[in-house]
N, C-alpha and C positions, 0 to 999 in steps of 0.2 A: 610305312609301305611294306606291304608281306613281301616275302624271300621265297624262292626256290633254288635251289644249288642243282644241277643236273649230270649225273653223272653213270658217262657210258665206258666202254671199254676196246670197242672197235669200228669200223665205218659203217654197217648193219647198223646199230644199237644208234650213232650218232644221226642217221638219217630216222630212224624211226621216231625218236626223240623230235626230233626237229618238223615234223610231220603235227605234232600233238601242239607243241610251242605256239606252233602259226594258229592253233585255232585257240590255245589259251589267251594269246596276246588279244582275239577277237573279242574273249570274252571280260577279259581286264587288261588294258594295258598299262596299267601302273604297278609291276611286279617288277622287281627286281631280280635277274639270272646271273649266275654264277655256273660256270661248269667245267667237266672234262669232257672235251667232245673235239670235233673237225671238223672237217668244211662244211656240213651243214646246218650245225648249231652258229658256227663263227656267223654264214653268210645270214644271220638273222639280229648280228649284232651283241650275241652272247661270249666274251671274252673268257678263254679257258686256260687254267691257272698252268696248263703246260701241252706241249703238243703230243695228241691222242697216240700217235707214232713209238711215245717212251714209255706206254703201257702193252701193244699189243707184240704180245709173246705166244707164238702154238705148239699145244704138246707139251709133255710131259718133262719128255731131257729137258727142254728149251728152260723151261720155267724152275727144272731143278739147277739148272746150270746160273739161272738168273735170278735166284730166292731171295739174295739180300738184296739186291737192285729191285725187286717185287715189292721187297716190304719197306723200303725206304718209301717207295711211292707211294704206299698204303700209307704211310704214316705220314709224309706228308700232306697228300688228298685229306686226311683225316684233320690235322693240325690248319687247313685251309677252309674247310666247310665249319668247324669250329668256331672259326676265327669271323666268318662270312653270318655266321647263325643263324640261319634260313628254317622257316615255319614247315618246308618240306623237302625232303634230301632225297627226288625224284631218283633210282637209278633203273637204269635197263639194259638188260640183258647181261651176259659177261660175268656170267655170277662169282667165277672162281677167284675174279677182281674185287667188283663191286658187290657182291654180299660181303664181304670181308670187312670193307670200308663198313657197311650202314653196320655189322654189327658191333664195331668198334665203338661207330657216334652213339649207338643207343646204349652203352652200356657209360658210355661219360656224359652224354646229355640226352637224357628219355623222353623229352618235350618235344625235340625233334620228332615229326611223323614221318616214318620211313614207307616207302611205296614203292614196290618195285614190279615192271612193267619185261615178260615176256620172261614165264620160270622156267627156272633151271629143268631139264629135261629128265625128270626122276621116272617118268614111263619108259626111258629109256638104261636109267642107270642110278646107283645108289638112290635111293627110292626114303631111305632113312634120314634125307636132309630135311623134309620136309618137319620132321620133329624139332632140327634144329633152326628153321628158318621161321617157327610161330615163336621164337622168344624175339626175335628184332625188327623185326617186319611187319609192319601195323596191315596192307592191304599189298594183295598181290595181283597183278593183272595178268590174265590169258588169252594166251594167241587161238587153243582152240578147245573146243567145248569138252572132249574127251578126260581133259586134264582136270578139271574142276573136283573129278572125286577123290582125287589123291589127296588133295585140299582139306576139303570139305571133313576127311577121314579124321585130319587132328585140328578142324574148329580152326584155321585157317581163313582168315577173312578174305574171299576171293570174287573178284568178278570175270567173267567173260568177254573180251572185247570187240573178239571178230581180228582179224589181220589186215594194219592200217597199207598193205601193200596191194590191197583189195579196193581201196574207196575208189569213187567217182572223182576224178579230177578234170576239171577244165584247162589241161594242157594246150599249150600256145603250140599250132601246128606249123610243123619246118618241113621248107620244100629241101629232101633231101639230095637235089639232081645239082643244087650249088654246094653242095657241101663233098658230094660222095660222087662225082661224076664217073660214074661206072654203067655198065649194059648188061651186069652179070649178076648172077643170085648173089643175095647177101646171106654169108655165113656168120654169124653172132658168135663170142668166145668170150667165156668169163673163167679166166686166168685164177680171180682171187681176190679180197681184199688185205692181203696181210703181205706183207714182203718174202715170209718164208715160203707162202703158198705159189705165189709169183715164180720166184726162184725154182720150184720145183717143175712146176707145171706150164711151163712158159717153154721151156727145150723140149718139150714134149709135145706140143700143139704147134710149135713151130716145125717139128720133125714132119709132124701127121702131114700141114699143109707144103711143104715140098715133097710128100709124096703121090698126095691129090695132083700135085701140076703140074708132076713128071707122066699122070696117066691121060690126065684131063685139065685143060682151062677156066673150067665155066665159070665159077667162082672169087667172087670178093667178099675176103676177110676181115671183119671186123670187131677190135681188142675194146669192150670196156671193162675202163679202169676209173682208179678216184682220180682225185687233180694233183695230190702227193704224190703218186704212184706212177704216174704218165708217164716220164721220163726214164724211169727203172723199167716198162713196159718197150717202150723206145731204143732202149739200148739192146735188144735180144733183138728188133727185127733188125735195127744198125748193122748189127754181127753180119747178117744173111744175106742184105741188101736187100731186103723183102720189099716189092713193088704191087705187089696186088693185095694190099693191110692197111688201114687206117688205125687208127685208137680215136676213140673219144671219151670223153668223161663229164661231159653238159649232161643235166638230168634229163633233159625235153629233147636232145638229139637222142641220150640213150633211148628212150622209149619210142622213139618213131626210127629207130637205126631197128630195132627188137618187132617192131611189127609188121615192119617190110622183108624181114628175115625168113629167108625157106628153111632155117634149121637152126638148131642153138647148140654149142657143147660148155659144160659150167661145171665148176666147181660144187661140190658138193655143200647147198645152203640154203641160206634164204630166197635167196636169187632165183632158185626152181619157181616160186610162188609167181614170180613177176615173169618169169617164159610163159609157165601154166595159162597165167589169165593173160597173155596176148596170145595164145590157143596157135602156138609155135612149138613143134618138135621140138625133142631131145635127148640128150643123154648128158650123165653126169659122169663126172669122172674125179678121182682124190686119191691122192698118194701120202706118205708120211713115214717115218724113218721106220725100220722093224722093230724097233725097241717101242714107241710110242705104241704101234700097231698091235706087239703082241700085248702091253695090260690092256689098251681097247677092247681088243678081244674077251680077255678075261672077266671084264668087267660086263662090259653092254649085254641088254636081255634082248636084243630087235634083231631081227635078221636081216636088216637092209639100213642106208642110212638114209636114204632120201623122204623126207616128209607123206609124200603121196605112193610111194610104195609100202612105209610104215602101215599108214590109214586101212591101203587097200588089203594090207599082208600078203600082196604078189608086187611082181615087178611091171609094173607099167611104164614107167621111165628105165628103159636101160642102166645099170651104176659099172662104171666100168671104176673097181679100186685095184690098192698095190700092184702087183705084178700086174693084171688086168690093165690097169693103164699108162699104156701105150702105144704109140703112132700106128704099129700095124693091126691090133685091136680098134681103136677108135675108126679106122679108116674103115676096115670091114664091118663094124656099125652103121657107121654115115652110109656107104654104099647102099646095103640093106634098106634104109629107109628112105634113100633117095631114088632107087628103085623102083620101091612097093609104098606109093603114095597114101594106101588104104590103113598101112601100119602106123603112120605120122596122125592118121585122121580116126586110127582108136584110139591113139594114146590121148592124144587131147582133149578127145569125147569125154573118156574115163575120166581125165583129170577136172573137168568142168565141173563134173556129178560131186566130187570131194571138193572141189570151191568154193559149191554152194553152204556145204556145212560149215565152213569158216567165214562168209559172209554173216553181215547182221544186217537189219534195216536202215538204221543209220548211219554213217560215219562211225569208221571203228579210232580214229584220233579223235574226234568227236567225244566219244564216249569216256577215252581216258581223260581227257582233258575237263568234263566234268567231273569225274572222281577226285581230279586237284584240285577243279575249282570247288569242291562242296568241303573238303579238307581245311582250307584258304576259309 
């Protein structure tokens, strides 16, 4: 029976993963899985040798403060797929993790074909990995077509795959008037996936919406989060007694909570892609400690950090960062476009037109999931 070992690094990478899974198991179900991942790899029946929770670390201090705790995990995950000896050591995303891991296995077992799915962002910053990632990387997959020449430059085996947060899905439609009995706009908030992101930006969105409904009522708030995370979400409205907030964290309520939504505020990520394409306003917002922020600085060549302002090289999504974001900042954004309904309806315009370049004709898990299957 061939093997794939899968391995992510944060709730992003675990759901994207788990997207490709469902169409590999279509096309063979007699594969054996191995991975690190969470609730979306687990709810497929894939048992992961530890909870994804004890790898994700953000930022710079975070990870220098937790180096030997990092590389025990490396070298465990490593002494685990080893030991598991899988035909492909699928990783994605989370490079700072998992490139680490695959260059480990391929320098003590090179049979292993290593594939890694969504690269490291060198259009954005250190740009010279890409020399060092054609020595243990057999095939790398891309989110978007821009990135391919960076590849291409050092003979990089690369394909293109479109953005699986784009495909067609036959989602199971929920009435949400039993779930969210409300009569008021629904505001959408994406907090975070990582606990340190939560932590920060959760007293901040909480500030904004007690200042919204000391001016005005109309508005219902709602937190998603993972099913980890809920409870740590939970405890921040507990604090305020917040009554006009739900959380959810079901994949088919998030998405029909997101498209009944007059407006989104999110963290700075993947996440934008999944507002963009239900053609819902927004703005972003990311904070991180000064110390992180200033090598950021130093480092990064973009002048924005949000995907669709990168693409455009203007700001079409509002980014509300560091000092920037805050309660009476975000509130005079949200006002602004809930105001001038015309401004919500060019952002989205715009953001369509750069959609389509990340679209592909088929199935973009589709398309990874035959690059393993042809590897297999």
């Amino acid at each position: 029976m061939k093997k794939i070992f899968v391995l992510t690094g944060e709730t992003s990478g675990d759901k994207l993963a788990s997207k490709v899974i469902v169409k590999l198991k279509n096309k063979n179900p007699n594969i054996e899985y191995l991975c690190v991942g969470g609730e979306y790899l687990k709810s497929l029946g894939i048992q992961s040798i530890y909870e994804l929770s004890e790898i994700t670390y953000l930022g710079f201090t975070k990870v220098l403060l937790n180096i030997f705790k990092i590389k025990k995990k490396i070298n465990k995950t490593v002494e685990e797929i080893l030991k598991f000896n899988p035909d492909i050591l699928f990783s994605v995303d989370s490079p700072d993790f998992t490139l680490r891991v695959c260059k480990k296995i391929k320098q003590i077992r090179p049979n292993i074909k290593t594939i890694h799915y969504v690269a490291p962002q060198v259009w954005i910053w250190r740009e010279g990995r890409v020399k060092k990632i054609k020595k243990f990387i057999d095939h790398i997959l891309l989110l978007f077509n821009f990135e391919k020449s960076y590849f291409d430059k050092e003979n990089v085996k690369s394909t293109f795959v479109g953005h699986p947060l784009l495909d067609e899905e036959n989602k199971k439609k929920i009435n949400l008037n039993t779930l969210l009995n409300v009569n008021k706009k629904i505001i959408s908030l994406f907090p975070g996936s990582r606990l340190s992101e939560i932590t920060t930006l959760m007293p901040i969105l909480i500030r904004f919406i007690l200042l919204k409904e000391n001016k005005q009522k109309d508005y219902f708030y709602v937190f998603h989060t993972t099913k980890e995370l809920k409870e740590v979400v939970n405890s921040f409205l507990l604090k305020e007694k917040l009554t006009n907030c739900e959380i959810v964290s079901d994949e088919n309520i998030k998405s029909e909570v997101l498209s009944k939504s007059s407006f989104a505020i999110a963290k700075s990520g993947t996440i934008s892609i999944e507002i963009c394409n239900a053609k819902i306003p927004s703005l972003i917002i990311y904070k991180i400690n000064f110390i992180n922020y200033f090598i950021v600085k130093l480092l990064i060549k973009v002048k924005f950090a949000n995907i669709f302002n990168i693409i455009a090289k203007t700001e079409i999504i509002p980014e509300l960062l560091q000092s920037n974001c805050n309660e009476n900042k975000i509130f005079e954004v949200f006002n602004k476009y809930i105001s001038n309904p015309e401004l919500g309806n060019n952002q989205t315009s715009r953001c369509a037109k750069i959609l389509e370049s990340m679209k592909l004709k088929e199935s973009s898990s589709e398309k990874v999931a035959n690059v393993l299957f042809n590897y297999l």
